[in-house]
PDB file with SEQRES, HELIX, SHEET and CRYST1 records, atoms N, CA, C and O in Angstrom:
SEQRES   1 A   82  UNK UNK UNK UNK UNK UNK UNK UNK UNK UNK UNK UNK UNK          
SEQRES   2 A   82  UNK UNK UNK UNK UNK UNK UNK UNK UNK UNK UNK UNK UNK          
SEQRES   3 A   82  UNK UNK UNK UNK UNK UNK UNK UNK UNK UNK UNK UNK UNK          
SEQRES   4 A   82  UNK UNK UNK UNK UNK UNK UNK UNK UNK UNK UNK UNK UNK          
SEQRES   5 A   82  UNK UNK UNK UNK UNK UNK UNK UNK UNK UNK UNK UNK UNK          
SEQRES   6 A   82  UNK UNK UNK UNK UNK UNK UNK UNK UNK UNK UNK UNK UNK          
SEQRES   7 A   82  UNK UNK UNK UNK                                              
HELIX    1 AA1 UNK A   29  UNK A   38  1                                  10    
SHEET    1 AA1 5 UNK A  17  UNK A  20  0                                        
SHEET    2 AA1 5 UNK A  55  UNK A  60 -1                                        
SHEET    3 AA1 5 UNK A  45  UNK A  48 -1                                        
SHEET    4 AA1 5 UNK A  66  UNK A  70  1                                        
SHEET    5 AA1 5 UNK A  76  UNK A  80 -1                                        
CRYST1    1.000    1.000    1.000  90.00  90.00  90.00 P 1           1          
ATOM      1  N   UNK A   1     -16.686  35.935 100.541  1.00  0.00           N  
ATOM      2  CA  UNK A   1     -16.048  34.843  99.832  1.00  0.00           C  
ATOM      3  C   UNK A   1     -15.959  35.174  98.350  1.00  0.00           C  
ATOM      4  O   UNK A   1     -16.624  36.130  97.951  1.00  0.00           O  
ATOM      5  N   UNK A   2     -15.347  34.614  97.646  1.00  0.00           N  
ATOM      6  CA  UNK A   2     -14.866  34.817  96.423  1.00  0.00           C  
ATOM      7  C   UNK A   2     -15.949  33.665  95.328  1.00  0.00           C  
ATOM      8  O   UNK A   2     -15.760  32.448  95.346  1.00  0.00           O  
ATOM      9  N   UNK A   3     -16.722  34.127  94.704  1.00  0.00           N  
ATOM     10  CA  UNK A   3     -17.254  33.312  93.597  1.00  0.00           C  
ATOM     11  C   UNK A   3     -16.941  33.914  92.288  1.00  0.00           C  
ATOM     12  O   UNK A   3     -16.455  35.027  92.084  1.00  0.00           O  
ATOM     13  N   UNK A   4     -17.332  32.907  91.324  1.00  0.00           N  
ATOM     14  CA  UNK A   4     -17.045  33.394  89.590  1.00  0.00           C  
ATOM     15  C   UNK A   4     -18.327  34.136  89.723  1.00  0.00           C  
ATOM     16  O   UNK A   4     -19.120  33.794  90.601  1.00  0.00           O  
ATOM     17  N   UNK A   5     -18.677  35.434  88.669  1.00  0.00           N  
ATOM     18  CA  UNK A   5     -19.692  35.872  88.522  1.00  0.00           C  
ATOM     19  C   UNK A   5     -20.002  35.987  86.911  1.00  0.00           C  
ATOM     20  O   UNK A   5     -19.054  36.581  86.398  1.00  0.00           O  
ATOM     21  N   UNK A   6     -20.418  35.837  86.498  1.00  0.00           N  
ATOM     22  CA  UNK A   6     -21.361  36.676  85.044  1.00  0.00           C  
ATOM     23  C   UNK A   6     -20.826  37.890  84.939  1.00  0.00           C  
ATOM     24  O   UNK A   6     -20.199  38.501  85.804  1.00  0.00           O  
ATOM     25  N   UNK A   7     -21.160  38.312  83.575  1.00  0.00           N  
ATOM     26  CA  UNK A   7     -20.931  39.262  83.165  1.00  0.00           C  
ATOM     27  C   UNK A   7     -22.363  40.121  83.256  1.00  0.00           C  
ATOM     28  O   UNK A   7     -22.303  41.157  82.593  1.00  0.00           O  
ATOM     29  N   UNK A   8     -23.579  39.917  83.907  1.00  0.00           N  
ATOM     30  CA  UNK A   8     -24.608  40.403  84.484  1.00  0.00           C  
ATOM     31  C   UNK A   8     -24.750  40.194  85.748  1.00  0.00           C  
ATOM     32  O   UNK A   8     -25.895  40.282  86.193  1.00  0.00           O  
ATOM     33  N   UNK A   9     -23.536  39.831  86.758  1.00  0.00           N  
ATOM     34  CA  UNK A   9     -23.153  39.772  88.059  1.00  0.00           C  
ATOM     35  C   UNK A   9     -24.006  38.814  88.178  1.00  0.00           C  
ATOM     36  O   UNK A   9     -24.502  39.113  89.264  1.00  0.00           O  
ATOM     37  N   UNK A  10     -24.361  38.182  87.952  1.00  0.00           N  
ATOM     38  CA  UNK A  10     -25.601  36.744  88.494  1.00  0.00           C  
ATOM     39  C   UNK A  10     -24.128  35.952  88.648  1.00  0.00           C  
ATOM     40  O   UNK A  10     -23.223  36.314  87.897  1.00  0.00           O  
ATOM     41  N   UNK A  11     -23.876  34.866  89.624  1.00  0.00           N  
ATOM     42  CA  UNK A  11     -23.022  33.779  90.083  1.00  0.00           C  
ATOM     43  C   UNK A  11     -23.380  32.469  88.680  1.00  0.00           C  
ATOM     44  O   UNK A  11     -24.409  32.137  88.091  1.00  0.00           O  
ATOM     45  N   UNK A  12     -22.152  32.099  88.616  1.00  0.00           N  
ATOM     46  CA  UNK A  12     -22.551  30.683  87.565  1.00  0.00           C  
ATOM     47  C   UNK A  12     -22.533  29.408  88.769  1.00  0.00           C  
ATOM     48  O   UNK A  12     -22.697  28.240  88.417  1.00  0.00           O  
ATOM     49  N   UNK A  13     -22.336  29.745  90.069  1.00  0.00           N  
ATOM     50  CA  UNK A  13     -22.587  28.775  90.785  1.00  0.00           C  
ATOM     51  C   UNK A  13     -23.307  28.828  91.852  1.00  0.00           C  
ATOM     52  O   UNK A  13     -22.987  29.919  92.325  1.00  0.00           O  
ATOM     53  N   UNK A  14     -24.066  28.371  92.541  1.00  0.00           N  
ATOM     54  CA  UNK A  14     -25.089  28.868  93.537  1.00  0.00           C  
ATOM     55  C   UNK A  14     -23.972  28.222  94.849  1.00  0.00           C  
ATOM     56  O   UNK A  14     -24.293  28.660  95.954  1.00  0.00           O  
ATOM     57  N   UNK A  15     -22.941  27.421  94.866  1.00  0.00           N  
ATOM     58  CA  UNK A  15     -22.084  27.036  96.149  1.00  0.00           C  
ATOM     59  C   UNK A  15     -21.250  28.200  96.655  1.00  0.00           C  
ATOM     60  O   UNK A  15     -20.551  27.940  97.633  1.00  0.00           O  
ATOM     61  N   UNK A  16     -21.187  29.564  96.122  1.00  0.00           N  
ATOM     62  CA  UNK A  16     -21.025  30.627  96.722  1.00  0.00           C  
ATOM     63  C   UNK A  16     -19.603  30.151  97.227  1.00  0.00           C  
ATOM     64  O   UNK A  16     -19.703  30.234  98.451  1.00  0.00           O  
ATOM     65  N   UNK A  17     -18.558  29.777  96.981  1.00  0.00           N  
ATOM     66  CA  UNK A  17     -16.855  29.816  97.333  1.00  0.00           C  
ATOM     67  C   UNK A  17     -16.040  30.335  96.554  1.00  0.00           C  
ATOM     68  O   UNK A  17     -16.059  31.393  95.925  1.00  0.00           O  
ATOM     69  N   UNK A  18     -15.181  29.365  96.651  1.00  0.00           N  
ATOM     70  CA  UNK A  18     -13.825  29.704  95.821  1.00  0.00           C  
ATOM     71  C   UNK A  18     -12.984  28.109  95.930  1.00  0.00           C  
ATOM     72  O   UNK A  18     -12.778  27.398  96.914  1.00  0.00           O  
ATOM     73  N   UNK A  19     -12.549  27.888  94.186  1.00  0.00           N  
ATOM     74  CA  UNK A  19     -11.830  26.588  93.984  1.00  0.00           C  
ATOM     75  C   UNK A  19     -10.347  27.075  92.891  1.00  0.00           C  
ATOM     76  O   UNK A  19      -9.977  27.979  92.143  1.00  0.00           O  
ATOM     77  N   UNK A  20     -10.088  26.307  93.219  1.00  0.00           N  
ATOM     78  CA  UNK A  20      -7.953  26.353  92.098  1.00  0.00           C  
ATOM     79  C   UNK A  20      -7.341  24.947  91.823  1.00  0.00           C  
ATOM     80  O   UNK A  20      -7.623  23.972  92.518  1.00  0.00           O  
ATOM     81  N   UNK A  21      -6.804  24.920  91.160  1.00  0.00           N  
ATOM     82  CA  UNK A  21      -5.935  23.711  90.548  1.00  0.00           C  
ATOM     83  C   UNK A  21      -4.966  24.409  90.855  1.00  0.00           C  
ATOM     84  O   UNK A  21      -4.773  25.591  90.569  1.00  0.00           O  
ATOM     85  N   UNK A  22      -3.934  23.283  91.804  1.00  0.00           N  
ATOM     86  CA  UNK A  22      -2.214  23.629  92.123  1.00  0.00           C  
ATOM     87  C   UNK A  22      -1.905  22.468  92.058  1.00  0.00           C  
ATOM     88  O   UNK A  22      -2.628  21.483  91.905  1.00  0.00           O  
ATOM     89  N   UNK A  23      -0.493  22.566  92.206  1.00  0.00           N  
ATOM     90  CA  UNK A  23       0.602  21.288  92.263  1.00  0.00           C  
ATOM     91  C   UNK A  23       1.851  21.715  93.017  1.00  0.00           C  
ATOM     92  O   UNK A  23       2.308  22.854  92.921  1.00  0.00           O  
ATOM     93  N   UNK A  24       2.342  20.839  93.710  1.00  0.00           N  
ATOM     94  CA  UNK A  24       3.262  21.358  94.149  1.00  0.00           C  
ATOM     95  C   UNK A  24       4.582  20.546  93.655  1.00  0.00           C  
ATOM     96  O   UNK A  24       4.854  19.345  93.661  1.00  0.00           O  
ATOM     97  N   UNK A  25       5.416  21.916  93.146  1.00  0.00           N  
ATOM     98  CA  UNK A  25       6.838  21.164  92.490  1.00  0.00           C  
ATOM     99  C   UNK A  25       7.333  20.063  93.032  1.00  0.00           C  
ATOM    100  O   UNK A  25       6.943  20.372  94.158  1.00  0.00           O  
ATOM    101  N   UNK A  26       7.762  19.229  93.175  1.00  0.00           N  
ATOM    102  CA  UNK A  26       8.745  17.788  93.849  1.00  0.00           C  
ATOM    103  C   UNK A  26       7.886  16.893  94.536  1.00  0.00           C  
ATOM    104  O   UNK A  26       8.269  15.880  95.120  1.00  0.00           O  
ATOM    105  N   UNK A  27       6.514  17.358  94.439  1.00  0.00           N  
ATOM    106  CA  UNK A  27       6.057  16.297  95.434  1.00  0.00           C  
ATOM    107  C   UNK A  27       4.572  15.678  94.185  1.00  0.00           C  
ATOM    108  O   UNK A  27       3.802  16.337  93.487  1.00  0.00           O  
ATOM    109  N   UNK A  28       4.708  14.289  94.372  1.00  0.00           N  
ATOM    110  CA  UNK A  28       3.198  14.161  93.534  1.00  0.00           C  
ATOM    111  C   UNK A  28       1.911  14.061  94.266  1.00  0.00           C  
ATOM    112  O   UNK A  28       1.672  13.873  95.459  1.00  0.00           O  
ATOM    113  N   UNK A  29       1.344  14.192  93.498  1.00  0.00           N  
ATOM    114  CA  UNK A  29      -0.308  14.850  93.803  1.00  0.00           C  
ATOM    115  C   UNK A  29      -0.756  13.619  94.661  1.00  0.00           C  
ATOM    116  O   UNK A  29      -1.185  14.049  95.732  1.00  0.00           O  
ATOM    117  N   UNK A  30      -0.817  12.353  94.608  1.00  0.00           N  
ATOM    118  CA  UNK A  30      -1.495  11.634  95.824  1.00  0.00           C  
ATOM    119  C   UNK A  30      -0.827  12.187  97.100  1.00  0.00           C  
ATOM    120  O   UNK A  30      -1.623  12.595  97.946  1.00  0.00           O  
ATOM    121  N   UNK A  31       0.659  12.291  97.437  1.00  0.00           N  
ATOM    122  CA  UNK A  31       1.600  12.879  98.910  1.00  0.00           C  
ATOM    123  C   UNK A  31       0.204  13.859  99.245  1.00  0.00           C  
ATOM    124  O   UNK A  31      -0.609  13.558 100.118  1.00  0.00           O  
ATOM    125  N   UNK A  32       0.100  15.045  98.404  1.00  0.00           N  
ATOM    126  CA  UNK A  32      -0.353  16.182  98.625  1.00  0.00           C  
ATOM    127  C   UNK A  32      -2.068  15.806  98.927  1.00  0.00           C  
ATOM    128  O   UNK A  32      -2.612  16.531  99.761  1.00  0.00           O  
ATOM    129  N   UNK A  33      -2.865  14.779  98.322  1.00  0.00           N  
ATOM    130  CA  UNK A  33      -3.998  14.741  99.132  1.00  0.00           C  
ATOM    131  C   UNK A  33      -4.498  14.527 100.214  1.00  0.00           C  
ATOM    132  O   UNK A  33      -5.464  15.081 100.739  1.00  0.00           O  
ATOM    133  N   UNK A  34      -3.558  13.337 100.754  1.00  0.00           N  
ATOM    134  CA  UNK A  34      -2.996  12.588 101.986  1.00  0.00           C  
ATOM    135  C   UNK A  34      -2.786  13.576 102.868  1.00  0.00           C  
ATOM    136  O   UNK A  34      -3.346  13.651 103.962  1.00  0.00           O  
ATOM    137  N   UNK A  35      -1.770  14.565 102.313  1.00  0.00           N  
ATOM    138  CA  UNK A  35      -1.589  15.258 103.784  1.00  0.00           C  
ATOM    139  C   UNK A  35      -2.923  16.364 103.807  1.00  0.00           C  
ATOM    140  O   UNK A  35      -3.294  17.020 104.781  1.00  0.00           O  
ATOM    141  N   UNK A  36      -3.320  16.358 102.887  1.00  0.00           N  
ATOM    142  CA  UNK A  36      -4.794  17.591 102.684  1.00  0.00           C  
ATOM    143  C   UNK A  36      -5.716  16.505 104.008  1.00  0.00           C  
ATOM    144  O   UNK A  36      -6.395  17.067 104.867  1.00  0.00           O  
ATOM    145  N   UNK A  37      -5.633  15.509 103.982  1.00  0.00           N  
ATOM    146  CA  UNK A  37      -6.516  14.626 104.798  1.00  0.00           C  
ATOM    147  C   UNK A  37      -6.339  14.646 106.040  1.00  0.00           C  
ATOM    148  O   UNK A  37      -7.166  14.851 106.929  1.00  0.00           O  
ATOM    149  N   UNK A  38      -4.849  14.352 106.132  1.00  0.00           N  
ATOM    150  CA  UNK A  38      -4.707  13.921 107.394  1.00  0.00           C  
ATOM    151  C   UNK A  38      -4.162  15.396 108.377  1.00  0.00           C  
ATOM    152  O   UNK A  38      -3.709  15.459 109.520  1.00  0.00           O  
ATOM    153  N   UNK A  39      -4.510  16.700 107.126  1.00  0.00           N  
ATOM    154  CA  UNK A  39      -4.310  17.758 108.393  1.00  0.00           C  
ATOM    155  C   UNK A  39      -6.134  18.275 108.684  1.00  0.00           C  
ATOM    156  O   UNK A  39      -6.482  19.424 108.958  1.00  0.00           O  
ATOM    157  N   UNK A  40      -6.963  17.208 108.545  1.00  0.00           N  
ATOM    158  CA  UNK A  40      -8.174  17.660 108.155  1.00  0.00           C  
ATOM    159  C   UNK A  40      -8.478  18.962 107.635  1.00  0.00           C  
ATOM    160  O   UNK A  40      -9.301  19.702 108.173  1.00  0.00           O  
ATOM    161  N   UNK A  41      -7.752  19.299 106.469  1.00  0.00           N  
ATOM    162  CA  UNK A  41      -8.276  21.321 106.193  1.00  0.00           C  
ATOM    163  C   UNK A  41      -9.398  20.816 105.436  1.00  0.00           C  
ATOM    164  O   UNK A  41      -9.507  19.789 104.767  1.00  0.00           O  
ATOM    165  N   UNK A  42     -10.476  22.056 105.760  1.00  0.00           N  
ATOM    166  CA  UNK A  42     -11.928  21.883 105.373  1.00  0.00           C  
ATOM    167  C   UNK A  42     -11.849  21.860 103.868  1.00  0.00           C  
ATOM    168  O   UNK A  42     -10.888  22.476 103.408  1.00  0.00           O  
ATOM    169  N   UNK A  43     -12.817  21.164 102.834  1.00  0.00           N  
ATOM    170  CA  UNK A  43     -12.898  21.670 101.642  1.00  0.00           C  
ATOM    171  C   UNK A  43     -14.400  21.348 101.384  1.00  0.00           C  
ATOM    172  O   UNK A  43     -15.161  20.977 102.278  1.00  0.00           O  
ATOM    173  N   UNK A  44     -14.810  21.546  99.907  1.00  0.00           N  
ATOM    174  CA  UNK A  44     -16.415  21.180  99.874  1.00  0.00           C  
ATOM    175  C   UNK A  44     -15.996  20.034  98.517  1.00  0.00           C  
ATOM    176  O   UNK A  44     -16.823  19.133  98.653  1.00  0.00           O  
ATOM    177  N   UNK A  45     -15.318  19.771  97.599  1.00  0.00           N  
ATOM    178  CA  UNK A  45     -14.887  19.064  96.799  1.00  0.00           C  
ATOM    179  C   UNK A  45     -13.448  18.904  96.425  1.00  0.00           C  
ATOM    180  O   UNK A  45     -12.710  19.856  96.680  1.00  0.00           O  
ATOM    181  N   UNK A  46     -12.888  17.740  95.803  1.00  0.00           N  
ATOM    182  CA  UNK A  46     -10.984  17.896  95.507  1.00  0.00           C  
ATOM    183  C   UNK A  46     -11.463  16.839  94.206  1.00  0.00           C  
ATOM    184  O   UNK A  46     -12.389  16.038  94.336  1.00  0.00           O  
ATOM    185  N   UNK A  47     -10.764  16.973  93.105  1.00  0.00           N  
ATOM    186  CA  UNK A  47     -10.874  16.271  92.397  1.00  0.00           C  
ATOM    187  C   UNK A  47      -9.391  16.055  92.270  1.00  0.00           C  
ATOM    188  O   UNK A  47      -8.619  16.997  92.451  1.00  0.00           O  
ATOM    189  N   UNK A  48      -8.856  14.551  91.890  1.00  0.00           N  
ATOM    190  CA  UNK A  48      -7.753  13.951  91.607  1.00  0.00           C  
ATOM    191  C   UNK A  48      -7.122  13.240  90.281  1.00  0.00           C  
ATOM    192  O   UNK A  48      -7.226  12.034  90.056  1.00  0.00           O  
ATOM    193  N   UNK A  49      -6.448  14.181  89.435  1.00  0.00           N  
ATOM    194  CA  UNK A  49      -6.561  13.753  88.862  1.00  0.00           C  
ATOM    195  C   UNK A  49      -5.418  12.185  87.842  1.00  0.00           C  
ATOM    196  O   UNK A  49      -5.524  11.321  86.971  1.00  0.00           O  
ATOM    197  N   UNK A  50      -4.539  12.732  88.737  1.00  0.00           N  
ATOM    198  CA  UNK A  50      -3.320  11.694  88.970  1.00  0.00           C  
ATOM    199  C   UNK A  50      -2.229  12.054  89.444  1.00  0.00           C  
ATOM    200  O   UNK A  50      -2.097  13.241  89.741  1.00  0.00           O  
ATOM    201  N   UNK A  51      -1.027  11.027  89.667  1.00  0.00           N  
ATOM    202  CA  UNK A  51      -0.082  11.790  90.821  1.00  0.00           C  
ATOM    203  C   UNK A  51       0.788  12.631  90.423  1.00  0.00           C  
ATOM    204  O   UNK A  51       1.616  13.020  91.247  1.00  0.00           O  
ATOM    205  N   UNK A  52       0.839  13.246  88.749  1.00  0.00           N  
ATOM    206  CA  UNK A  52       1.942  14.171  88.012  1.00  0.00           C  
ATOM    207  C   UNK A  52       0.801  14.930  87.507  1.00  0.00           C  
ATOM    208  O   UNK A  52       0.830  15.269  86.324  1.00  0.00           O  
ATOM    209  N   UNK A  53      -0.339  15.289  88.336  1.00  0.00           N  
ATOM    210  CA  UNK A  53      -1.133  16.029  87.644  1.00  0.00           C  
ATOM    211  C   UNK A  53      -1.433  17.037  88.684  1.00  0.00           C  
ATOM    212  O   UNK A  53      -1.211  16.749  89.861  1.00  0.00           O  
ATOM    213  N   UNK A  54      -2.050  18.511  88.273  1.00  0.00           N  
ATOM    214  CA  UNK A  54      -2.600  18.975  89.356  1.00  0.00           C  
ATOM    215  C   UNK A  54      -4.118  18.798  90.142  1.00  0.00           C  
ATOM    216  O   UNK A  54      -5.113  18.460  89.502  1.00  0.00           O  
ATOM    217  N   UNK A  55      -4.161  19.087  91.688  1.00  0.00           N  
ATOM    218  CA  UNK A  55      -5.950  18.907  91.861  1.00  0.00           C  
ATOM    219  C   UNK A  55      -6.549  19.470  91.618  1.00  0.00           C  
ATOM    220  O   UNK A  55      -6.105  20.204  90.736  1.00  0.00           O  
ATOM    221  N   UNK A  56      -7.776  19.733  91.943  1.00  0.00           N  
ATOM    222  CA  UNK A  56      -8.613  20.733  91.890  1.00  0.00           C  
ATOM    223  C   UNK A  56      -9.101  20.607  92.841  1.00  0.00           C  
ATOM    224  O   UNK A  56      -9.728  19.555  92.969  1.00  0.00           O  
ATOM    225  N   UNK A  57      -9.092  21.598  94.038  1.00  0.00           N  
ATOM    226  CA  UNK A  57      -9.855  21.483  95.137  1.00  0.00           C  
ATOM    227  C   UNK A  57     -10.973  23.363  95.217  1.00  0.00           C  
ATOM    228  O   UNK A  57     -10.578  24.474  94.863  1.00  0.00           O  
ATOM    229  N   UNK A  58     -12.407  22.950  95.839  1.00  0.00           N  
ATOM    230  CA  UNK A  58     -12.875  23.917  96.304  1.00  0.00           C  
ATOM    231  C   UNK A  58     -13.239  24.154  97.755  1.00  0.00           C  
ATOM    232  O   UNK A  58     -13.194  23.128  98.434  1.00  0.00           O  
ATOM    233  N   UNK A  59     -13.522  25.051  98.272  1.00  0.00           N  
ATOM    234  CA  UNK A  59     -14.048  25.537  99.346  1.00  0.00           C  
ATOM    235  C   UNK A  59     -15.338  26.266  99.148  1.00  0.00           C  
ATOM    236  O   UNK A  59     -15.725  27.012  98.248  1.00  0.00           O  
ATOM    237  N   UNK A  60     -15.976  25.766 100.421  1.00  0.00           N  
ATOM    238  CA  UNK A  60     -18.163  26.376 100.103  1.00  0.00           C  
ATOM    239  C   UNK A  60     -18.520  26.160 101.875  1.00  0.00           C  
ATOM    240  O   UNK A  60     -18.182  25.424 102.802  1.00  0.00           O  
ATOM    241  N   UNK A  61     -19.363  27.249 101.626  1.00  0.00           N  
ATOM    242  CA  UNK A  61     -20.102  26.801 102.839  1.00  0.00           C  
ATOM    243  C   UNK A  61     -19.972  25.529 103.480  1.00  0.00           C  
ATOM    244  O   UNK A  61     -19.409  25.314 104.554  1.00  0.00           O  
ATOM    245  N   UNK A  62     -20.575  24.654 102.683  1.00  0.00           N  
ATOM    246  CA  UNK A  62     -21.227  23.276 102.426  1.00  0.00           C  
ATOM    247  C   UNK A  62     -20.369  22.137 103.072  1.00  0.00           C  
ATOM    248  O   UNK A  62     -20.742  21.160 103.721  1.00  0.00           O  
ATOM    249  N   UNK A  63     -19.036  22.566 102.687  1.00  0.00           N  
ATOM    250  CA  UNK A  63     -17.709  21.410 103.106  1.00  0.00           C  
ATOM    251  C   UNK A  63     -18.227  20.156 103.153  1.00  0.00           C  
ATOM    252  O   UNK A  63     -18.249  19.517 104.205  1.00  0.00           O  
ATOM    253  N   UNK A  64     -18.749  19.632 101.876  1.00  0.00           N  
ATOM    254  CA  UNK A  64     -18.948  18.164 101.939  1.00  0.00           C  
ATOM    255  C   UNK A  64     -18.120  17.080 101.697  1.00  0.00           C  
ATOM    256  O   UNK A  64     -18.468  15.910 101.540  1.00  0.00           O  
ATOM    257  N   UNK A  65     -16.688  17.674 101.670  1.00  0.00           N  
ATOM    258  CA  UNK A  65     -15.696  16.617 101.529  1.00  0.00           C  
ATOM    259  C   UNK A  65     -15.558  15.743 100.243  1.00  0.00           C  
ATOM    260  O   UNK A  65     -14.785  14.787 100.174  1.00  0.00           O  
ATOM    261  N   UNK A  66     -16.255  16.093  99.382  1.00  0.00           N  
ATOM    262  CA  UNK A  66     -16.131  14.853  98.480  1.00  0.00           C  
ATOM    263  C   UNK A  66     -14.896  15.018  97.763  1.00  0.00           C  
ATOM    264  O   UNK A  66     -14.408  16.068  97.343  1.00  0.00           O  
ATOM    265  N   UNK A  67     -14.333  13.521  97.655  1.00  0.00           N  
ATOM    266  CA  UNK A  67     -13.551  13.295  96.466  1.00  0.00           C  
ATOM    267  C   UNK A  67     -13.616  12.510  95.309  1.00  0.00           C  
ATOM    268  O   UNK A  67     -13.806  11.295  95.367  1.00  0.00           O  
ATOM    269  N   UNK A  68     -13.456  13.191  94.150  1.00  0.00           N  
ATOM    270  CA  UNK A  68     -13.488  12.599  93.033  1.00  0.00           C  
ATOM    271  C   UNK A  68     -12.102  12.276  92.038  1.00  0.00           C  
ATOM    272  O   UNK A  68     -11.214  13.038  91.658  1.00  0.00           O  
ATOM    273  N   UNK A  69     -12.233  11.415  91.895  1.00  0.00           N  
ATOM    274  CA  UNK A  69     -10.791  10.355  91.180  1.00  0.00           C  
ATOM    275  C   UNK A  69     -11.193  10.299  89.634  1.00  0.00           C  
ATOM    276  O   UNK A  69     -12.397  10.081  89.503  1.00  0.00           O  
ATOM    277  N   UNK A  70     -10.640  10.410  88.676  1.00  0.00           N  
ATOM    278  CA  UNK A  70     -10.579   9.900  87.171  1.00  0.00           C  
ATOM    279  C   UNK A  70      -9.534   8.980  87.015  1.00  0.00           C  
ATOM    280  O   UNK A  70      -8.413   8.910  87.518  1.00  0.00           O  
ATOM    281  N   UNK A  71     -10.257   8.162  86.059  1.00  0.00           N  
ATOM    282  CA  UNK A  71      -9.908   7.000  85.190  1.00  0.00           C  
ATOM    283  C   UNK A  71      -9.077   8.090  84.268  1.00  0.00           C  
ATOM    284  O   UNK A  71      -9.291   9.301  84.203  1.00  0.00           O  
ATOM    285  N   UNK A  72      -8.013   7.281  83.535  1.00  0.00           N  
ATOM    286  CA  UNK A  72      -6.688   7.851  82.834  1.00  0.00           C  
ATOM    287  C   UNK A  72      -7.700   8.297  81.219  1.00  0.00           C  
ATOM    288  O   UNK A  72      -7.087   8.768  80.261  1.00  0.00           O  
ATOM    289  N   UNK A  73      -9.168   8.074  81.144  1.00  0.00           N  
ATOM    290  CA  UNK A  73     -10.128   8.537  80.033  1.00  0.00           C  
ATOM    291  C   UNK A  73     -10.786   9.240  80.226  1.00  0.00           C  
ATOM    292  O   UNK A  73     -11.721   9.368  79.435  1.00  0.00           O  
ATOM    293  N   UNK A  74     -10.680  10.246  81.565  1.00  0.00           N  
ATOM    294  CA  UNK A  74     -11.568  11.066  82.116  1.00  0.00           C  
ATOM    295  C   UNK A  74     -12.710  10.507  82.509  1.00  0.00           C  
ATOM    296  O   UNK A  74     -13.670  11.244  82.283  1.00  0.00           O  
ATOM    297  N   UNK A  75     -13.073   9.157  83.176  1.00  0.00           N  
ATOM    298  CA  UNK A  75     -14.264   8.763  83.575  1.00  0.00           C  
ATOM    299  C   UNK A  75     -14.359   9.295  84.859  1.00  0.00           C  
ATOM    300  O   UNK A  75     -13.509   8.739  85.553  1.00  0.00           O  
ATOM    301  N   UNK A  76     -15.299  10.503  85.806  1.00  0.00           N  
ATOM    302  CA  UNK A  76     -14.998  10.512  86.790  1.00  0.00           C  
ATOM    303  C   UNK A  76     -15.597   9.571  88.096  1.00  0.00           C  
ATOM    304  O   UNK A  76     -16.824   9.658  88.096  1.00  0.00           O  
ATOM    305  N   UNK A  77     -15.240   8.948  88.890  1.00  0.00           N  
ATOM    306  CA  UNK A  77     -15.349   8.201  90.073  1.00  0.00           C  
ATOM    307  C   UNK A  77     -15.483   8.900  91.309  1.00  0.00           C  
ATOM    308  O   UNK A  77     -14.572   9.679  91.590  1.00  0.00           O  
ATOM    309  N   UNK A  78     -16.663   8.748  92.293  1.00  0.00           N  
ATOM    310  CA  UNK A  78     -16.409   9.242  93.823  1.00  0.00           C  
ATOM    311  C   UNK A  78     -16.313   8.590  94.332  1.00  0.00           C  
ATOM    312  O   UNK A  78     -16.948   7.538  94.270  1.00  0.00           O  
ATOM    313  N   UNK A  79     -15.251   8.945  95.305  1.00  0.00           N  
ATOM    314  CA  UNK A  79     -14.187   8.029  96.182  1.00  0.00           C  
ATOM    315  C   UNK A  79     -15.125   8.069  97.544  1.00  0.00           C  
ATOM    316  O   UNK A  79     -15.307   7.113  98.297  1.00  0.00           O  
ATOM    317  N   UNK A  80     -15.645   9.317  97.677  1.00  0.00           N  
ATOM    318  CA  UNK A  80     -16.142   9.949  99.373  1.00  0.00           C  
ATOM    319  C   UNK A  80     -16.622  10.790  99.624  1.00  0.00           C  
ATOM    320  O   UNK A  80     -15.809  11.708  99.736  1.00  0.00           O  
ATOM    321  N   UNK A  81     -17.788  11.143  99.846  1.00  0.00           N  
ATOM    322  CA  UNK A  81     -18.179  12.020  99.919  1.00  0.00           C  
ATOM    323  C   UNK A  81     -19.480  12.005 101.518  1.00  0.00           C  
ATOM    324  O   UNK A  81     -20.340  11.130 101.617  1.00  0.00           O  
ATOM    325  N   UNK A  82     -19.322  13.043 102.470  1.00  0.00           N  
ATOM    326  CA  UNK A  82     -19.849  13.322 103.966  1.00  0.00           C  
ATOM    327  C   UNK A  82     -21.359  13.173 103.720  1.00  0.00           C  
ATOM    328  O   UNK A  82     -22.153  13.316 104.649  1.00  0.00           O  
TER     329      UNK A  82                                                      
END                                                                             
């Protein structure tokens, strides 16, 4: 699997995956979580950050599903988490 590493190869994260921020052109970002849901693809976190914005989703071992939502001030909120 793909993690960030240090520049002394030590991991800055011990969840051992891989995460990205995308968007997809024409469609807004709630369409795109919805269907992230309802095709159940595994993740371990998605953060949301509004519907002309991109997500951030990761993948981990762990796949605990959580989602996290922000307030338009960056307050973050969990929506759900397994």
């Amino acid at each position: 699997m793909i993690s960030v590493l240090f520049h002394a190869c030590l991991y800055l994260s011990d969840r051992l995956g891989a995460a990205c921020d995308f968007q997809v052109m024409g469609l807004e970002s709630d369409r795109l979580v919805e269907w992230i849901l309802e095709q159940q693809l595994p993740f371990d976190v998605l953060y949301y950050y509004g519907c002309d914005r991109p997500i951030h989703i990761s993948y981990a071992p762990q796949q605990r599903q959580s989602i996290w939502t922000f307030t338009d001030g960056g307050v973050p909120r969990l929506q759900f988490s397994q």
